[in-house]
Structures are given as structure tokens and as C-alpha cells.
N, C-alpha and C positions, 0 to 999 in steps of 0.2 A: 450633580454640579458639573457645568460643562464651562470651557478655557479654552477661546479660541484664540489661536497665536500666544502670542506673548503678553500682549498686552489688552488683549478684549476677554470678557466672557462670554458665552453665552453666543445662540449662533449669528447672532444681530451686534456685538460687543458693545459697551460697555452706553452708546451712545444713542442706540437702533438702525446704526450702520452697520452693513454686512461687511464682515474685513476678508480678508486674504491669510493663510497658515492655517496648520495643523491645527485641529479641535483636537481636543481632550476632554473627555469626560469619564469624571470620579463615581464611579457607583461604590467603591464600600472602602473603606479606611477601619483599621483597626492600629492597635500600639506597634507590632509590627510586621505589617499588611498590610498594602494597599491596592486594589482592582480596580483600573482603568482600561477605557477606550480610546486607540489614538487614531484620526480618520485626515482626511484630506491629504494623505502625505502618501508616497508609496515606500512599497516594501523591502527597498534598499536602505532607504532611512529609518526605517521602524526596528529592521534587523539591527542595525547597526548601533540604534539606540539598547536594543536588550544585549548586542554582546560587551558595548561599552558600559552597563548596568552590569555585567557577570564579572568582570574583570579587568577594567582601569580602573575602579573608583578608590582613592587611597583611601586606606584605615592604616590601624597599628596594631603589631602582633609580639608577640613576643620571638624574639629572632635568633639571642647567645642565651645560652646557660651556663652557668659556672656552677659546679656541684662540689659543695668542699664534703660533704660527708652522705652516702645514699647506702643504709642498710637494713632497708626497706628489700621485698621480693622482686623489685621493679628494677630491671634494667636501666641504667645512666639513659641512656636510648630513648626507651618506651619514656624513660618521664620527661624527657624532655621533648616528645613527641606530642605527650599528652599539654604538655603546658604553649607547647606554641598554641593551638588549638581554643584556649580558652579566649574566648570573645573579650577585646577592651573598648573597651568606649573610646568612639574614634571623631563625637562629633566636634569640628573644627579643626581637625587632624591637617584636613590640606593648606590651609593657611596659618596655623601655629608651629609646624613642628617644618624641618627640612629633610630633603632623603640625607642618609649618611655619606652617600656617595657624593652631594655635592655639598656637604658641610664645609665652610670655609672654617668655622668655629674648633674645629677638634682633628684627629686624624682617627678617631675609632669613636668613640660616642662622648655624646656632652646633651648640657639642657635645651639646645637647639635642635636634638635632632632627635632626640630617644628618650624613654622612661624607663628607671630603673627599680625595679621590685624586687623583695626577696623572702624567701622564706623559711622556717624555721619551724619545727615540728619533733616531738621527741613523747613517745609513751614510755611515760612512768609507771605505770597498771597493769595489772592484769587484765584482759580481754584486748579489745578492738577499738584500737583510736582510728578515726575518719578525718582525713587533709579535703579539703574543699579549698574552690577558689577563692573562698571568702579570706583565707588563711595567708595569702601573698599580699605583701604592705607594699608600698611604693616608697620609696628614702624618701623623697621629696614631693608630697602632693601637687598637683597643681591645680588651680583657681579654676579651669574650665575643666577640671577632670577628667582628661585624656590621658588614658594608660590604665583605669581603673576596672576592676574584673565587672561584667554584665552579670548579674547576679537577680534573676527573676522570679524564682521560685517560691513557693510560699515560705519553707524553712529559713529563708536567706540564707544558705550556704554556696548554692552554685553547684557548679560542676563537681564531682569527685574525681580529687588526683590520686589518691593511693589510701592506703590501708597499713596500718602498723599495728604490730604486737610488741608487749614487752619487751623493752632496751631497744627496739628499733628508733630509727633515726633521720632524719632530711634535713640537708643543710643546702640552699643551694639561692644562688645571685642570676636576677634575669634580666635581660638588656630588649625591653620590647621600643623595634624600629617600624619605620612609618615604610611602607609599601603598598602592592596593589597582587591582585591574582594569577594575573599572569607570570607572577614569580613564583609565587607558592601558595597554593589552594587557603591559605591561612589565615591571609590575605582578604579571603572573600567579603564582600557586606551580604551578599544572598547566599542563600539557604537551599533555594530553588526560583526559578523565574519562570512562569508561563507563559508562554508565548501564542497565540493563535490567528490565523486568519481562514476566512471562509470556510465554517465551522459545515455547510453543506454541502462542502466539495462541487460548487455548482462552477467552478474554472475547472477541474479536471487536473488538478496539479497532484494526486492522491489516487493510485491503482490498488486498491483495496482489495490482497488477498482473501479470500474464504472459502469455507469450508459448501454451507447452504445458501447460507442468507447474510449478505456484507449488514445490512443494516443492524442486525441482532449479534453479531459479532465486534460491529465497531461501533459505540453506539457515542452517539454526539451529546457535545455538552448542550442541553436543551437551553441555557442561559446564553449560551454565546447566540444559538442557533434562531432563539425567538427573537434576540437584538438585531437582526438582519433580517427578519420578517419568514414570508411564506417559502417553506423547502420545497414544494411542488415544480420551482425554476430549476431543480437539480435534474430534474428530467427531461428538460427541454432541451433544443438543439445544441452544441455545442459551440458558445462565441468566442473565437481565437483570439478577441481584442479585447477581451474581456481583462479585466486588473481589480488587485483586493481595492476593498472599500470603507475597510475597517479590520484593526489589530488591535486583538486582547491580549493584555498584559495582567497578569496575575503575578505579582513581586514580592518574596518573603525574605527579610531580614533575618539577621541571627540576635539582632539587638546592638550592633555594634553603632550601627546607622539610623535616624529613623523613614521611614519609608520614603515620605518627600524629599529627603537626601539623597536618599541613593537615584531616586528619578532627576534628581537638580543637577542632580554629581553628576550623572550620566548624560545631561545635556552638556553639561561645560566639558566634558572630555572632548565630546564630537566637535564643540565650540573651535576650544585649541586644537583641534586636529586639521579642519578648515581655515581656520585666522595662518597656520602654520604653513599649510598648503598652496595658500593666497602669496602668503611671506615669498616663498622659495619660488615659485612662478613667475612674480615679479623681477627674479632674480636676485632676492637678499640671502644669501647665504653668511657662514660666519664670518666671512673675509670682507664683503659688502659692506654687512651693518658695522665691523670696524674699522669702516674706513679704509680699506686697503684698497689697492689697484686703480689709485689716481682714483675715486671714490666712481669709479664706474662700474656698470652692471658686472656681475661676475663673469655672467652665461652671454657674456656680450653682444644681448639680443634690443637690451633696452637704452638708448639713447640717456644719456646725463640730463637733470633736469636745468632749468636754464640758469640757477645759480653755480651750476658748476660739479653738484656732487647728486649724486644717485638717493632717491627715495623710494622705497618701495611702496605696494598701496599701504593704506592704514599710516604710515610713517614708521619712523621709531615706538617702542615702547610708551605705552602711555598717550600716544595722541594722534588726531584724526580718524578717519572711519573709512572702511572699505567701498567697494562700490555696492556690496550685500547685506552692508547696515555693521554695526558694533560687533566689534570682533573683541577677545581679550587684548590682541596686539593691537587696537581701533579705538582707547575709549571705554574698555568697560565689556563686562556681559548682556546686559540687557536686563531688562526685568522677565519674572516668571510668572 
């Protein structure tokens, strides 16, 4: 299945007109996993899409504990180590939920910004009771089930949090808030992400130490390697102006995300990061768009428009479009 641009398929799109953009092509999806080719686009943008797929894309994690009672073997610490950890279901996270930081709603957490779970566990028995994540309730469900443990396994139990023996005990309140990786690994939607381009090292961007024989020592993924055709070009002269031609992306979720999310998620990061970059170029900074300094450019470069007050490209929130097409601050994302 191949996605050229935004809005064609296919490498003729949608109409048997050749378009312009990034092709994408799906060779295998699973529940969650998904393996694409991304081609036409270089490898600053390709990069950029997998590190903004490792870590901006928001989910929710579990972030406070309050432990009124832990006489279990497990350190306050470790179990509270182990419980940020637990994967929650985070789909629609970034337009239901607000970071805590810019909550206008509360000053420490409320139903706008956070979900609150807790849990309760106590062996009465002789032997070995088992806590799983099955075992943390949410006070207040929600309708789109964000906050709730990823629970995959055949058992339905989940993850294992601890282990009790007789009169052992866990009592404890968790406050999971909405973030992204770059704050805390916990954060993550991947699992792992593959990353590859010119799997035949026919650019030379790859000095392969060895021992005998590089080829038997480093041995290529034959899948990446037969999609770009014959390796026999790795031998040939050396072209200095030579650039990749295709990036494989192999993307593994933990289940919080589902695969086309986290790929969706990671275009609209880079989205806002552009739409935002355009913003501030124009010369809209905070002072700008409110209005301040007789409504002229901030960075005093750009002339007042002819009613009198400074607009940046795109406008304000919510309207018009850049000179690069739909931005978030333009109108909208775009279709996928």
C-alpha cells in the first residue's frame, strides 16, 4: 500500500496524476507494529520524523503516588518505579486531557488534566498472592478510556507489580498525568524504532570495521536491501552527490498508541514545530500576537499591515494559511 503526500495514493495519486511529496509505503501492519518506506523526502526530514516518533508524542503515565500503607518486600521507590512504567492507554490523550502545567482548571490535578487510579491489595492466605496491573481501578472511568492499564496477555492480568505473603499489604493513590519522553522515558509510545537508510552502504556514509570479511560480519537486512534493488552498485565508483533514496522505518509500540498514531502523532509534532517557526519568523512573538508595542512587529523587521496592526503569516489562531499550505496555526493539519 503506498501514500503519496498527503493527499494522493499511490505513485500516479488518487486521479493518474503524478503529485509532488513524500511517498509512503505500508509493507506490514500489525496490532502493534507497523513497517513502512518513506521515499522522496531527505534525510533531515526522515530523521526528524523518527526522533519526533521516540519522543514528543504525548501519552499518559502514571506521574504521583501516594502510598498510605506498603508492607510488601518492595521499596516505596521500586513500587512506585514500577507503576509509572505500566502502559495506559493514551489514545486521544493529546486533545482530551491538558499538561498540569498549563491547567487553568486546578493548581495540582483535576479531570482536565489527569487520571486518578488506586489500588488496594491485602493477602489473607497462606502462600503467594500476585498484584497485576489488572488490579489498579480508576475513581472515575472515562467514556474514551484514557488512563486505563494496556492489558494484552492471554491471562488478562498485565504486568506484575509485587508479590505478597501473608498479612502483607498495598495501599496506595496514583495520579497518572499526560506527557511526552523527553521528560521521562515513561512517557514513551515506542518500544523501539528502526530506523534505516541505504541498507548497501553504496553512499559510503558507514566505515565498517572487521575482523576478515565486513560482509560476513555485518550482514544486511536482505528486505531493506532487495527494496533498493541490485548491491553490485556498492562497488562501483564512489558518487559524492549521491543522497538516500529511501528510509525504513520499522515502529514498535508498547500498546499505549496504536501504530498509525504514533506515525500521525509524529507528523503533527513536526507540523507545530514549523507552523511555530513560520509564527516567530514573521515576527509574532507573545507580545505581537497580544497586541502590544502599537501592534507592530516585535523584531521590528516587518512593516504594519495596512489596517494598522501586524499579522503574521497564517494569522491568528485558527485562520488563513501559510505560504507552505495548512499549518495548525493556518486552518487545520491537513489530511493523512
Amino acid at each position: 500500500m503506498a501514500y503519496n503526500g498527503y493527499n494522493g495514493f499511490g505513485e500516479d495519486g488518487m486521479d493518474g496524476v503524478e503529485t509532488s511529496g513524500p511517498k509512503v509505503t505500508v509493507r506490514e501492519v500489525e496490532q502493534d507494529r507497523c513497517d513502512f518506506v518513506l521515499q522522496s523526502c531527505s534525510l533531515a526530514l526522515a530523521n526528524s520524523l523518527r526522533r519526533a516518533m521516540l519522543a514528543e508524542i504525548p501519552t499518559i503515565a502514571i506521574d504521583l503516588v501516594d502510598i498510605t500503607t506498603n508492607s510488601s518486600v518492595l521499596p516505596d521507590e521500586y513500587l512506585a518505579h514500577r507503576l509509572g512504567l505500566i502502559p495506559l492507554t493514551s489514545k486521544g490523550v493529546n486533545e482530551q486531557l491538558n499538561y498540569t502545567r498549563d491547567c487553568d482548571q486546578c493548581d495540582d490535578h483535576c479531570e482536565y488534566c489527569s487520571v486518578v487510579l488506586s489500588l488496594h491489595a491485602k493477602c489473607t492466605r497462606a502462600g503467594t498472592m500476585m498484584v497485576y496491573a489488572r488490579d489498579l481501578a480508576i475513581r472515575s472511568p472515562r467514556q474514551d478510556g484514557i488512563g486505563m492499564p494496556v492489558i494484552r496477555d492471554t491471562n488478562g492480568t498485565g504486568p506484575l507489580l509485587a508479590k505478597l505473603r501473608q498479612g502483607q499489604e498495598i495501599q496506595l493513590e496514583c495520579i497518572a498525568k499526560k506527557g511526552i519522553a523527553k521528560e521521562h522515558a515513561k512517557w514513551a509510545p515506542t518500544s523501539a524504532l528502526g530506523f534505516e537508510y541505504d541498507p548497501n552502504n553504496k553512499l559510503r556514509h558507514v566505515d565498517y570495521w572487521y575482523e576478515t570479511d565486513a560482509k560476513d560480519e555485518w550482514p544486511i537486512d536482505e528486505r531493506n536491501a532487495n527494496w533498493e534493488g541490485d548491491d553490485t552498485a556498492a562497488d562501483a565508483a564512489f558518487d559524492p552527490d549521491a543522497v538516500p533514496s529511501a528510509f525504513f522505518f520499522d515502529v514498535e509500540g508498547v500498546g499505549t498508541l496504536e501504530p498509525d498514531d504514533i506515525v500521525r502523532g509524529g507528523i503533527e509534532v513536526l507540523q507545530k514545530k514549523l507552523a511555530e517557526t513560520i509564527r516567530v519568523l514573521g515576527g509574532a512573538d507573545a507580545a505581537g500576537v497580544d497586541g502590544m508595542n502599537g501592534g507592530q512587529s516585535p523584531d521590528g523587521y516587518e512593516p504594519p499591515a495596512p489596517n494598522g496592526t501586524y499579522q503574521p503569516y497564517g494569522g491568528m489562531r485558527g485562520g488563513g494559511t501559510t505560504p507552505y499550505g495548512n499549518t495548525p496555526y493556518g486552518g487545520g493539519y491537513g489530511s493523512y
